[in-house]
N, C-alpha and C positions, 0 to 999 in steps of 0.2 A: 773288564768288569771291575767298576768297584769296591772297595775293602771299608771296612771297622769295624777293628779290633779294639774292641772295650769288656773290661770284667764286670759292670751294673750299668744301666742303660734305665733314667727314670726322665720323667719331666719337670719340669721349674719346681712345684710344689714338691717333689720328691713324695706323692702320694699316687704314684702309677709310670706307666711307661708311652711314651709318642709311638703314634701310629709309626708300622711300618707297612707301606705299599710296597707294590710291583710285587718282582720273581725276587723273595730273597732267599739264599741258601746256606743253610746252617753244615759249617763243614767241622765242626770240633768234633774232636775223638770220645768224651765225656757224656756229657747229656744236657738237657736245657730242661726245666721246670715250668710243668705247665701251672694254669690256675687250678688251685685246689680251695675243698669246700665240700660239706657234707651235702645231702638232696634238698633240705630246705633251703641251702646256700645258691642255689642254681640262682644265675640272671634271672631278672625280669623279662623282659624283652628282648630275649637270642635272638642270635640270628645261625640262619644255614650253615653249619660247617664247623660252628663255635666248640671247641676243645676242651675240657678240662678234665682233672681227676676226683672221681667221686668219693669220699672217704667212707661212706656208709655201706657200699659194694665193693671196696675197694679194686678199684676199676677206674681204666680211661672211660668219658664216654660222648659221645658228641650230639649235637641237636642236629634231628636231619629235617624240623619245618612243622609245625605251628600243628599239619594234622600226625603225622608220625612220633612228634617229641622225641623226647631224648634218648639213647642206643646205648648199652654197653658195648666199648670193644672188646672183642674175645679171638682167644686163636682157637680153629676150628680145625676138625679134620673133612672134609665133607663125605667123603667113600670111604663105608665101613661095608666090606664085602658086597660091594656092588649099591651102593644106597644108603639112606637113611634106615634106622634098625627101628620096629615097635616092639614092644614086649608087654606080656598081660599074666598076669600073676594068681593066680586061689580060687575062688569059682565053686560051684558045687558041680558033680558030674551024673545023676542031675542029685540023687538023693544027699550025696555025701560032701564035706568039703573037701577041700582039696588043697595041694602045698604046691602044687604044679605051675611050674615057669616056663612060658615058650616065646617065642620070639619068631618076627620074619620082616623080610625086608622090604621095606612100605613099595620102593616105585616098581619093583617084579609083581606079576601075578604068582600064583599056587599056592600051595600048602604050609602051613607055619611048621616051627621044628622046637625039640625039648632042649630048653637053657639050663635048669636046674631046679632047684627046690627052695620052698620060703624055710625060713624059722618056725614056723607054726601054719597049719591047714587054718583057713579059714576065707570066708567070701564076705560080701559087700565090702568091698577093699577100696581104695584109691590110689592114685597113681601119679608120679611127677617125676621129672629126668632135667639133671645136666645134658649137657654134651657129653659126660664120660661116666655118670652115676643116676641111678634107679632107684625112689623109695618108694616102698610101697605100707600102707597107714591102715591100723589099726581092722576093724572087720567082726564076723561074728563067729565062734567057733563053736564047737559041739557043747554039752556037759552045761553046768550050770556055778557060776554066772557065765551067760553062752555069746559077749564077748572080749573083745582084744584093747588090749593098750599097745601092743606091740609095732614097731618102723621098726623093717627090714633094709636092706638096700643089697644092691649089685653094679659091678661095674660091669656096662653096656657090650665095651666092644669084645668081652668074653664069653664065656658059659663057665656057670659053676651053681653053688648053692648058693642064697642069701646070707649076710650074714646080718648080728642085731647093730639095728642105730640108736635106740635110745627108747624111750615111753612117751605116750601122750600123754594128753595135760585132763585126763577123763573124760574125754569126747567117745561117745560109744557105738556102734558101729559103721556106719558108712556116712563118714564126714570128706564130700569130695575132693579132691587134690590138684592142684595147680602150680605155678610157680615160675620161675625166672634161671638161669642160669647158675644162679649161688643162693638160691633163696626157696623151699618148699612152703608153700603156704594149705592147713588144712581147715575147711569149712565145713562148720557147723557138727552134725553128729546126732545122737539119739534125741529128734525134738531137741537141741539147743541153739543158743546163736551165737557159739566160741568158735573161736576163728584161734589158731597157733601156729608157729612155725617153727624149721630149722633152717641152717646154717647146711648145705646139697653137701659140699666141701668137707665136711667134718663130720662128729656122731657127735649124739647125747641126747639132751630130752626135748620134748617141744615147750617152746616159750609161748605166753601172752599175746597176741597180735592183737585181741578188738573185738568187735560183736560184728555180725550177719545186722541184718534190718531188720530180719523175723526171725523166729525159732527155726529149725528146717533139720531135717536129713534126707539120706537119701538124692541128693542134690549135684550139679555135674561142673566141671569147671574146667574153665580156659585160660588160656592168658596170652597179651603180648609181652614187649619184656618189661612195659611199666606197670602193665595194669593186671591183678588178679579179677575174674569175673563168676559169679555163683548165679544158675540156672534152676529153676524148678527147684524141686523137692516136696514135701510132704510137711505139715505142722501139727500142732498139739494134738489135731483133733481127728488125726489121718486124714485131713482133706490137701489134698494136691494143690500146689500155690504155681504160681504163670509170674513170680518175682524175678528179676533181674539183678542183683547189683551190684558192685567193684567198689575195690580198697586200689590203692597206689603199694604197689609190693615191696620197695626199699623203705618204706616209711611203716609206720604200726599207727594202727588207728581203728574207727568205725566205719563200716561198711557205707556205702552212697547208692542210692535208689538210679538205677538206669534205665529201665524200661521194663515191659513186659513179654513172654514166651508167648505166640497165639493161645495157645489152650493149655491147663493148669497140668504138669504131671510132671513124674519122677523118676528115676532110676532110667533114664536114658545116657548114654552115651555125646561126651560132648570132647573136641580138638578147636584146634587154631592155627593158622597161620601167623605170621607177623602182622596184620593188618585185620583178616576177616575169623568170626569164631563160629564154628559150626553145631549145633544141636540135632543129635539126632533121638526125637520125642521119647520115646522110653513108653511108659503107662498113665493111662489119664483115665482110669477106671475099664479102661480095655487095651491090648495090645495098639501101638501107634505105628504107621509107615511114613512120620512127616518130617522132614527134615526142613529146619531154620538157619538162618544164618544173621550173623550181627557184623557191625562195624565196631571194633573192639574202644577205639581213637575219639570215639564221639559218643554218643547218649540216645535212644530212642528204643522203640517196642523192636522185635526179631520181624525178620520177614521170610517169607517161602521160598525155599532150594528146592524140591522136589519130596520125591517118596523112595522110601528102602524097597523092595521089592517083597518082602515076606514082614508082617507089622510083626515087631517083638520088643517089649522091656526086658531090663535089666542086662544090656547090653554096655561094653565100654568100646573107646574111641582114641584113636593115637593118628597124627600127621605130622608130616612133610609140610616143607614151603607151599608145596604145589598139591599134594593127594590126602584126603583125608577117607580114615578105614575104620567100618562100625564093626564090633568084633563078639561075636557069642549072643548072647540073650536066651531069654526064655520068652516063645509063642502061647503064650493067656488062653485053655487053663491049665495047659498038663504038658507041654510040650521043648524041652530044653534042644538047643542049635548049635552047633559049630559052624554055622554062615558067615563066613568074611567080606563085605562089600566095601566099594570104595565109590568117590565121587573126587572130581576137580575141584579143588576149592574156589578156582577163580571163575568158573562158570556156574552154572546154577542147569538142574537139572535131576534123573533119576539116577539113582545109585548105579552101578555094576557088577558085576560077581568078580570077587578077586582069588575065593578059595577057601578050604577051609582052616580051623583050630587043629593042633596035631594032633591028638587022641581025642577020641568020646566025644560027647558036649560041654557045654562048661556056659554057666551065666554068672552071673557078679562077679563080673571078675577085676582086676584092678588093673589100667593098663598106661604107659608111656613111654616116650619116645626123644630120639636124642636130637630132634630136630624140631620142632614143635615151636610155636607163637613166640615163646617167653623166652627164647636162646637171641 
């Protein structure tokens, strides 16, 4: 095998470096420096396999092809007591709010178990997770003015209380939650179109991100790990909107128009895999059994997955690579659930019974998972 041993290796111009082909094998003790550059620095035209470190995520991360794009690397654990963990946070039971944390293990079937407690009782919550940390944003609480500015967080692979992360940026009650590995992104809120985020990894207050397309709350969100997506919701005028649209999550900007949900409503339960994102309808002036799904990587209207088995809003939603689980809701007009279903994310079809929520009922509740789209 041959050797060269050189300390810089550039070409003629000394403005880059000669290809090198074959098997070549880098055996120094040290390290070697890959191409660095913030996300709007990324190539034009990658290609498969292309390497670099992103300064904006700070993160390796690599192109894996034209419909997937770009990947952070991350170290992972993958078996946290048997599974990927979901956990769903505040809720009312039915009448009252609630501080109550539980948690269960997405790919087992049965019964969820108690995690701990928020910083404050309160419902229409949302929800977004690392691999190792849980926030959960803002909500409505009792008393008056009746709600939250408040981001709690937890680390996943324990049990304990929440503790505080920081304040919102005045978005007021249920502004849905999304996000990426190092990145929470919160949309929208009481009728507005603010969009904020934080930093998963650290605490403090949420920043500026950009506007929605429309006003909205009440609204459900996914993600893979580039793209945040916001579904349904409600506008000015409490009519139910069927909008669609996505930001780029390492960057801050304005929301972009994707397509639309079949029929207009809210307060449904929405997950993701890395690739595909799941809606499960929530209310469209009646309880719904419908479940959609999108293609997170491309652009177009949602299409038919199947039906939940019992129709109910104000339900949330946490998944696995492979299993996505609607969790709680309330049955339209009087009737709150602790129903767990689940469905395949890669196939299309009717839901399942997985089990139930660990005490009572519980709807609006706020929920995430340490495996989900945006990891």
């Amino acid at each position: 095998m041959s050797q060269i041993n050189v300390r810089n290796l550039s070409n003629e111009n000394e403005d880059g470096s000669p290809d090198i082909v074959g098997v070549s094998t880098f055996s120094a003790t040290s390290y070697f420096v890959p191409p660095v550059g913030n996300t709007a620095q990324r190539p034009e035209n990658p290609q498969g396999g292309d390497l670099r470190f992103n300064t904006d995520i700070a993160s390796l991360e690599y192109f894996r092809g034209d419909t997937l794009d770009w990947t952070q690397i991350v170290m992972t654990s993958p078996d946290l007591n048997g599974g990927a963990r979901g956990l769903y946070a505040g809720g009312t039971t039915p009448s009252a709010a609630t501080n109550r944390i539980g948690y269960l293990t997405i790919p087992t079937l049965g019964s969820a178990a108690d995690f701990g407690d928020l910083t404050v009782a309160r419902y229409q919550l949302g929800g977004t997770a690392s691999r190792t940390r849980a926030v959960f944003n803002f909500g409505e609480v009792a008393g008056s003015p009746n709600w939250s500015n408040v981001i709690d967080y937890v680390t996943i692979s324990s049990t304990g209380n929440a503790a505080d992360f920081g304040d919102g940026l005045g978005q007021k009650m249920k502004a849905s939650a999304t996000g990426s590995a190092t990145r929470a992104i919160f949309q929208g809120g009481y009728v507005q179109n603010t969009v904020s985020y934080v930093a998963i990894p650290s605490t403090g207050n949420a920043i500026d991100f950009g506007d929605l397309t429309q006003n909205s709350e009440r609204s459900s969100g996914l993600s893979s790990s580039t793209r945040a997506v916001r579904l349904g919701g409600r506008g000015p005028t409490s009519a139910y909107q069927n909008t669609i649209d996505y930001a780029t999550i390492a960057t801050t900007g304005n929301y972009t128009d994707f397509g639309d949900i079949t029929t207009a409503a809210a307060d449904g339960g929405a997950c993701s895999n890395s690739t595909r994102g799941i809606y499960f309808t929530g209310y469209t002036g009646s309880s719904s059994n419908v479940i959609e799904y999108i293609t997170i990587a491309t652009t177009g209207n949602a299409s038919d997955f199947g039906d939940i088995a019992t129709a109910r809003a104000y339900s949330t939603a946490v998944s696995s690579p492979t299993r996505a689980l609607n969790m709680g809701g309330f049955v339209i007009p009087a009737t709150a659930t602790n129903i767990i279903d689940y469905i395949e994310i890669a196939s299309t079809g009717n839901a399942s019974d997985w089990g139930d929520i660990d005490t009572g009922t519980s709807q609006s509740v706020g929920g995430a998972s340490n495996a989900h789209g945006g990891l």
